[in-house]
N, C-alpha and C positions, 0 to 999 in steps of 0.2 A: 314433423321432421324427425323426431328423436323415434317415433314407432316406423319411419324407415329405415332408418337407420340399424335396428336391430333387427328389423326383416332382412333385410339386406346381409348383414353378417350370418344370419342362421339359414340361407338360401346356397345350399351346394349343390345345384343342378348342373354344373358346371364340372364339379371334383371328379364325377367319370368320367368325361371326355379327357379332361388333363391325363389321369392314371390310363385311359386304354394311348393317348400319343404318346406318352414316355415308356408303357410296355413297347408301342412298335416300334420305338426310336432303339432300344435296348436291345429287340430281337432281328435288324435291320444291321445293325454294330456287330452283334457276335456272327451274320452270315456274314457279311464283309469281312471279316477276322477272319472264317473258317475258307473262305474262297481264298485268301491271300496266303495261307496256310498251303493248301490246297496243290495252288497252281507255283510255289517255289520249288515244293517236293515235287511235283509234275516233270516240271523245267529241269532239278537237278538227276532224275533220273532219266531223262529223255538225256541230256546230255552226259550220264556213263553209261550209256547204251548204245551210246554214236562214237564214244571213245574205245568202247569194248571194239565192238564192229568195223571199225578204220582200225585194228591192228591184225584181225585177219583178214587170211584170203582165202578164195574157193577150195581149197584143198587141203585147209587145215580144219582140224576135228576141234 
């Protein structure tokens, strides 16, 4: 039992998979972030481009 026991502790076939799902959890978060980034600038410049645009009219320069 006790020679399982330290097989068992010295057995990290396991420690890659952990490290590559917290890389993709990690790089998953900062596009989620870069999209929410993103799409506010988006929104706030679509909307002073609608505000420029409703205060002229066809004949102004």
């Amino acid at each position: 039992m006790i020679k399982f026991i330290k097989n068992f502790r010295k057995d990290d076939s396991g420690a890659v998979t952990v490290d590559w799902v917290v890389l993709t959890a990690a790089v998953a978060a900062l596009a989620g972030a870069a999209y929410s980034a993103i799409q506010s600038g988006a929104t706030g410049l679509t909307e002073a481009t609608e505000t420029y645009m409703g205060t002229k009219g066809p004949s102004d320069s």
